[in-house]
N, C-alpha and C positions, 0 to 999 in steps of 0.2 A: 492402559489397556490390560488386560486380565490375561493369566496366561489360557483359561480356556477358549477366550476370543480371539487371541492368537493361532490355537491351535485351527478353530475352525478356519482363519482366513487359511491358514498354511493349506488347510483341506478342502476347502472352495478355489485357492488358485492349481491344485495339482487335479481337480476337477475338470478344470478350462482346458489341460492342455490337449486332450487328445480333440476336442475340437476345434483350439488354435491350430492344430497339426492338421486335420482334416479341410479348416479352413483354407488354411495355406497351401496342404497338397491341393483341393479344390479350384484354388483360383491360379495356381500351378498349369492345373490339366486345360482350365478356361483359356489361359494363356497361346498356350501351346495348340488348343483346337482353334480356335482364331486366327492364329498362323499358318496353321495347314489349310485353313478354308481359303484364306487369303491369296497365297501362292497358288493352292491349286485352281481357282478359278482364273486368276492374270494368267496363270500359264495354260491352258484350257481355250480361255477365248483371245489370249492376244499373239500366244504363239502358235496356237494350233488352230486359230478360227473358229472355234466351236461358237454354237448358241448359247446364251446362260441358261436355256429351258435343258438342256440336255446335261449340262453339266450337274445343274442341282438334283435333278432326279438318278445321275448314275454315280456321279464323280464322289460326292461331298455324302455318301453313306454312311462314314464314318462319324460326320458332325452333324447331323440332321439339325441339331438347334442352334446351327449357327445362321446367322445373315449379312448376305453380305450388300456392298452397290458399288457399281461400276459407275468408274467418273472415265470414260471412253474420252474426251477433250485432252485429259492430264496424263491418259494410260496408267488407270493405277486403279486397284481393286481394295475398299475397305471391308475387313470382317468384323463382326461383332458377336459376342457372347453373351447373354442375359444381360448387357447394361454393362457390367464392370469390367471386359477384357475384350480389347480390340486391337489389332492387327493393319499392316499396313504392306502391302507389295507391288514394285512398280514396276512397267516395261520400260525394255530398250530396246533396240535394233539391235540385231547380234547376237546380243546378249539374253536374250527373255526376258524372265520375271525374276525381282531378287525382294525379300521381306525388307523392308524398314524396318532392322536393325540396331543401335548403337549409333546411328548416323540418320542426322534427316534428308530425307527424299533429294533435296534440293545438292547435297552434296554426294549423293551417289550419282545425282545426273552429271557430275562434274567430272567424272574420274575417264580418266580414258576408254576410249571400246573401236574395237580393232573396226578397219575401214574394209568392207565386206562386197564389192560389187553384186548387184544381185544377178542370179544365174536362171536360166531357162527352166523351163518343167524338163522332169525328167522323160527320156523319149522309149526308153528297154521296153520291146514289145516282147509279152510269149513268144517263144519258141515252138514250133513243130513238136511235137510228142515223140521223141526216141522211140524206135520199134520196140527199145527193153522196158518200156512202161507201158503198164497195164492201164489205160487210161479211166476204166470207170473204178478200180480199185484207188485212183487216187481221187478220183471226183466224189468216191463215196468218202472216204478221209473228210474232205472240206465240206461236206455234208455236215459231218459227224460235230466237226470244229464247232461251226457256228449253231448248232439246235439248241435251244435252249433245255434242259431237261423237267425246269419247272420252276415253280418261285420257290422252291426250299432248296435248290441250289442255281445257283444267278452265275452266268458265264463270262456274258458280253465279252463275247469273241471280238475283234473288231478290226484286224487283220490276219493273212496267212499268206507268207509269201516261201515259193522252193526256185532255188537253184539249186542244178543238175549238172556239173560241166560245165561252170561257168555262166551256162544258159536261164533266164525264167522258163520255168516249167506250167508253174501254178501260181495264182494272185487270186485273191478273194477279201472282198470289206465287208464290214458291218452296213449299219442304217447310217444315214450321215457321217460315213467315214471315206476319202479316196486318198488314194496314190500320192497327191500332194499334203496329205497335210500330216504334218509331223506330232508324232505320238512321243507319249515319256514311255521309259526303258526304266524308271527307277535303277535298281541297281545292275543291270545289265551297260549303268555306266561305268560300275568299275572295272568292269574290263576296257575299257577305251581310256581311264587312268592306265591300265597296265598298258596301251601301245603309246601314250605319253614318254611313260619311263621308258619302253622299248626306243623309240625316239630318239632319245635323249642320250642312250646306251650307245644307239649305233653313230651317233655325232661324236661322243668319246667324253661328254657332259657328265655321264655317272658310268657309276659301276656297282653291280648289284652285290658283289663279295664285300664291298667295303662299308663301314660305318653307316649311317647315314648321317648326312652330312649338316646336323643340328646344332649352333653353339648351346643351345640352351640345357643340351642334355650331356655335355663335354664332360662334367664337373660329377657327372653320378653314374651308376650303375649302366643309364638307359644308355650310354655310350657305346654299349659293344653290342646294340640291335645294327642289323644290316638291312639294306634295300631289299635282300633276298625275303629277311622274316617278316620284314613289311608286307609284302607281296604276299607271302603266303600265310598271313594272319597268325603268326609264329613270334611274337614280339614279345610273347610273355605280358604284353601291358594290360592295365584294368578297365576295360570299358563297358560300363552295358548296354546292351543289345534291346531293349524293352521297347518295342512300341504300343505295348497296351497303355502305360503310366506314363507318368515325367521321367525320365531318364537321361544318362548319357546322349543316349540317339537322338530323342526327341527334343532334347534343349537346343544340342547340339545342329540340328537342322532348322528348328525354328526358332530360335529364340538367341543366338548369337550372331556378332558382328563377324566373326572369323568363323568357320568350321573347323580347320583346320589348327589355328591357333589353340581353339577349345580342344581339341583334342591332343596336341603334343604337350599338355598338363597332366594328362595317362600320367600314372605312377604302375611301377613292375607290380605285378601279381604272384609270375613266377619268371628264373631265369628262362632268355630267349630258348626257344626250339621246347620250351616243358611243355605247353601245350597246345593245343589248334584252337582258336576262338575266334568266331566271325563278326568283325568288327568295323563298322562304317566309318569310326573314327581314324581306323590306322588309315584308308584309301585318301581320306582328307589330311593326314601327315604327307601323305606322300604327294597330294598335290601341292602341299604350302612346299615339300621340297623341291616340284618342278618350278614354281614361281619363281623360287630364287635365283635359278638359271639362267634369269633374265635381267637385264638392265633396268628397263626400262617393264610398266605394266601393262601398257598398250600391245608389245611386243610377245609377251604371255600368255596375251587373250586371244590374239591375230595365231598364237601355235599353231594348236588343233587343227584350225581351220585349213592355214596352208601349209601344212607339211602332212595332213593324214585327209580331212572331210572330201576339200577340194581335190585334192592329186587321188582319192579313189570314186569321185563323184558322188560324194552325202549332199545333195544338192540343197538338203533344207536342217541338215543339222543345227541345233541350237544347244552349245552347254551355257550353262547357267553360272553365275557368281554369285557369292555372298557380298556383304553388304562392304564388307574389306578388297574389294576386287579378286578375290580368288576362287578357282571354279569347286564349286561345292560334287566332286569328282566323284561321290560315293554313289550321289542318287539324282541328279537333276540334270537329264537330258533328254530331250526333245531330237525324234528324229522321224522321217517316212519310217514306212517296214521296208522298202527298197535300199533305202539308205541304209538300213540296221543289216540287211542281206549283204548289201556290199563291205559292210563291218564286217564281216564274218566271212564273206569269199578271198579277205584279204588274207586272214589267217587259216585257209585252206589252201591258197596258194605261199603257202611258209612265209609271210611276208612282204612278197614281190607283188609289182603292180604294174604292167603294160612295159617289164623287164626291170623295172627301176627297185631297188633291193629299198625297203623301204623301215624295214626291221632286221636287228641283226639276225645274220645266219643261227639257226640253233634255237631264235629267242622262241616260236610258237611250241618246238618240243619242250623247251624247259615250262614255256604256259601251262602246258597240260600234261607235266610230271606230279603225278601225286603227293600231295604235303603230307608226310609221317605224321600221326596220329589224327587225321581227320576223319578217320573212318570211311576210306576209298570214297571222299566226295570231293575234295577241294585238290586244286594244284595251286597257280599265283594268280588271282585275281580272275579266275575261271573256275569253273565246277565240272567234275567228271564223274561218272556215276561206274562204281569199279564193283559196287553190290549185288545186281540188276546181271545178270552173264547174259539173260536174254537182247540188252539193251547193246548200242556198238560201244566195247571196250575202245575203242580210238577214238570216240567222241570227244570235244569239251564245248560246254557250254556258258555262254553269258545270261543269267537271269535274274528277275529282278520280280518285287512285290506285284501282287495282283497276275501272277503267272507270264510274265512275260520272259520271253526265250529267245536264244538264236542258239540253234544246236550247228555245230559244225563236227559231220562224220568227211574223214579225209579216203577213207578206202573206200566209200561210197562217191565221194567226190560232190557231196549234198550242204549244202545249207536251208535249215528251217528256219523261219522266223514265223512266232505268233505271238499279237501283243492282244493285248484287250483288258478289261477291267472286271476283276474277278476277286469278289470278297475270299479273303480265308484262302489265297492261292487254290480254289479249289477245280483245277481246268488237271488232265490228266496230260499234260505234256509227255512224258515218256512213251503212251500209248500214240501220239500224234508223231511222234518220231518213229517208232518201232512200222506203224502201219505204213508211211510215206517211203520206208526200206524196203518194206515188202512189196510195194507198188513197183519195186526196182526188180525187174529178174535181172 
C-alpha cells in the first residue's frame, strides 16, 4: 500500500467519525424516546385509566414519531422508534409501570410487591366557603387555571385542588380527568423521598448530619457527603441535568436497571456544600439509601405506603420501581390532586397527622430552610421562592415537569395543588398562588 493511499484511508476514516458519533448519539436519543413513550403510555393507561386516544394526542408530545401497542392481556406497553429502537414497560399492582430494563419482564414479575388491600374512593366533600373568602375571586382564579390561551401556548390544566384549614375549598378537573384518577407529579416526587428520609429519621434509622451511609463511596473523597447535602442537592457530585439529549437524567430514567445504582457512580465536581446543582440522581442515591434500611424488598416497597400514603389517606398513590426493585424517587409518582393536597397538609400541619407525629419535630422547618448558594429557591428537596417578595416568603413548594405544583403557605394555612400537562413548564403557577391568597381576606 502506498503511503499516499494510506494517508487517504487515514482521511476517509477521520471523515466517518462525526457521523459514527451522530449515529450513535442518534440511536442514543431513539433509545431513550422509545422508553419515555413506553413508560409513559403503561403509566397513562394502566395506572391512571386514561384512553390511549388522549394520551397520544396530549402526553407523547415530545415523541410524536414514536409508536407504540398495548398488549392489555400481558399489561405491558411496547414502544418503537423508526424500526431500530424499541422499548418495553410493564404493569403491576402496587407498583405501576416499570421499563424492561437489564432484566426480562418475566423476572421483574417475580420480585416482590407489597400486599396493598384496595381502599374505597375518596369521600372529602367541599366545604362551606369561609366568610374570609371572596368566593367569585377564587372561582375567577379556576377560571383563569384551565382557559386555554391558544395553540402557541398549550396548558392542559387538568386538576386544581385548595385546602384552607385543613378544609376543600375548591376542586376543579380538566376533560377526562376526576378526583379518582391518579396523576404523575414528576418531580414533586422528591419531595415525598424527603418524608421517606423524614421517616426514616424519626424511627432513629438515619441521621441527616452523618455520612451517608454508602460502602461504595468509604474508600474516596465521596465519603464525607452527608444525608443533609443529599437533600439539599449540595453534594458537590457530577451529574447532568439535560432532558433535551442523552444525558445523565435521561439514561438514568430510561435506560437503566438501577436509578439509583446509576447514579451513586457521580464522581465530585466540587467539594460538598461548593455548589447547589439540581439533580435527579442525588434523590435516586438517596432512595438506594432508604432501600437498604430494609431486610427484606417486599418490606421497602410496602414503606411509603403504610407508614406515610395510608395513615394520611393517599388513597390511590402509586410510586413506581425500576427494573432493580427500587423506587425511582426522583420522578415517577402517580397520585389524585386530593392525595398530592393531603402530601402537602401533612407538612403544613409540621408533620402530625390526626395527633400522631409522623415526622420528626423540626424536620418541615429545616424542609424549607434555604440551601446557601441556590439562589433563594431550593431548601431540601422542596423549593421556596425567596426572589419574588410579592410571593408568601413562608411558602415551600413540591414541583415537578410540565408545571406541576403543591404550594404549601403555613401563615395562610393554604395548600395549592395544580397538575396538568404543560409543554415548556409554561402555566404561570406563582400567579395561581398569589391570586388564591388574595381570594383570602
Amino acid at each position: 500500500m502506498t503511503k499516499t493511499r494510506k494517508i487517504g484511508y487515514l482521511f476517509l476514516a477521520l471523515s466517518l467519525i462525526p457521523l459514527i458519533y451522530a449515529g450513535n448519539f442518534g440511536l442514543q436519543y431513539a433509545n431513550i424516546a422509545s422508553s419515555y413513550a413506553a413508560k409513559t403510555v403503561c403509566s397513562c393507561v394502566f395506572v391512571s385509566g386514561r384512553g390511549i386516544q388522549s394520551v397520544q394526542a396530549e402526553d407523547l408530545y415530545a415523541v410524536p414519531f414514536a409508536t407504540t401497542h398495548i398488549d392489555s392481556a400481558q399489561q405491558l406497553v411496547t414502544a418503537n422508534v423508526y424500526g431500530f429502537a424499541q422499548a418495553t414497560a410493564i404493569y403491576r399492582p402496587g407498583l405501576g409501570c416499570t421499563l424492561v430494563n437489564g432484566l426480562a419482564a418475566a423476572e421483574i414479575r417475580q420480585q416482590a410487591s407489597p400486599l396493598l388491600p384496595a381502599l374505597p374512593p375518596d369521600t372529602v366533600a367541599l366545604a362551606p366557603l369561609p366568610a374570609n373568602v371572596d368566593s367569585l375571586a377564587l372561582y375567577r382564579v379556576l377560571d383563569w387555571a384551565f382557559a386555554e390561551p391558544g395553540p402557541k401556548q398549550i396548558l392542559r390544566t387538568r386538576a386544581v385542588v385548595v385546602l384552607y384549614r385543613g378544609r376543600l375549598i375548591a376542586e376543579r378537573y380538566g376533560a377526562g380527568i376526576d378526583r379518582e384518577m391518579p396523576l404523575l407529579g414528576w418531580s414533586m416526587t422528591k419531595s415525598v423521598t424527603n418524608a421517606m428520609i423524614g421517616l426514616l429519621v424519626q424511627s432513629g434509622k438515619l441521621n441527616i448530619s452523618q455520612p451517608a451511609p454508602l460502602p461504595e463511596w468509604k474508600n474516596d473523597e465521596r465519603r464525607q457527603i452527608t444525608l443533609d447535602q443529599l437533600l439539599r442537592m449540595s453534594s458537590g457530585l457530577a451529574f447532568e441535568e439535560n432532558y433535551g439529549a442523552p444525558s445523565d437524567a435521561t439514561r438514568m430514567l430510561f435506560r437503566q436497571p438501577g436509578a439509583g445504582a446509576y447514579a451513586l457512580l457521580s464522581l465530585p465536581r466540587t467539594p460538598p456544600d461548593g455548589e447547589w446543582y439540581y439533580s435527579s440522581g442525588t434523590t435516586n442515591i438517596l432512595q438506594e439509601i432508604v432501600r437498604r434500611q430494609f431486610a427484606r424488598s417486599a418490606d421497602y416497597l410496602a414503606f411509603p405506603h403504610q407508614q406515610l400514603f395510608r395513615k394520611i389517606g393517599m388513597r390511590r398513590a402509586v410510586m413506581e420501581p425500576d427494573a432493580s426493585g427500587t423506587y425511582v424517587g426522583s420522578s415517577f409518582m402517580y397520585a389524585t390532586a386530593l392525595d398530592w393536597a393531603k402530601f402537602g397538609q401533612l407538612y403544613l400541619q409540621d408533620g402530625v397527622w390526626q395527633g400522631e407525629r409522623l415526622l420528626p419535630e423540626g424536620w418541615v422547618r429545616y424542609s424549607a430552610t434555604e440551601t446557601p448558594r441556590s439562589g433563594g429557591q431550593y431548601a431540601a428537596h422542596f423549593w421556596v421562592d425567596h426572589t419574588d417578595k410579592s410571593f408568601p416568603q413562608d411558602a415551600l413548594m413540591a414541583l415537578g415537569f410540565e408545571a406541576q405544583s403543591i404550594t404549601i403557605v403555613p401563615s395562610r394555612e393554604l395548600v395549592v395543588v395544580r397538575l396538568g400537562c404543560t409543554p415548556n413548564d409554561d402555566f404561570d403557577r406563582s400567579r395561581l398562588v398569589k391570586d388564591i391568597v388574595a381570594a383570602i381576606k
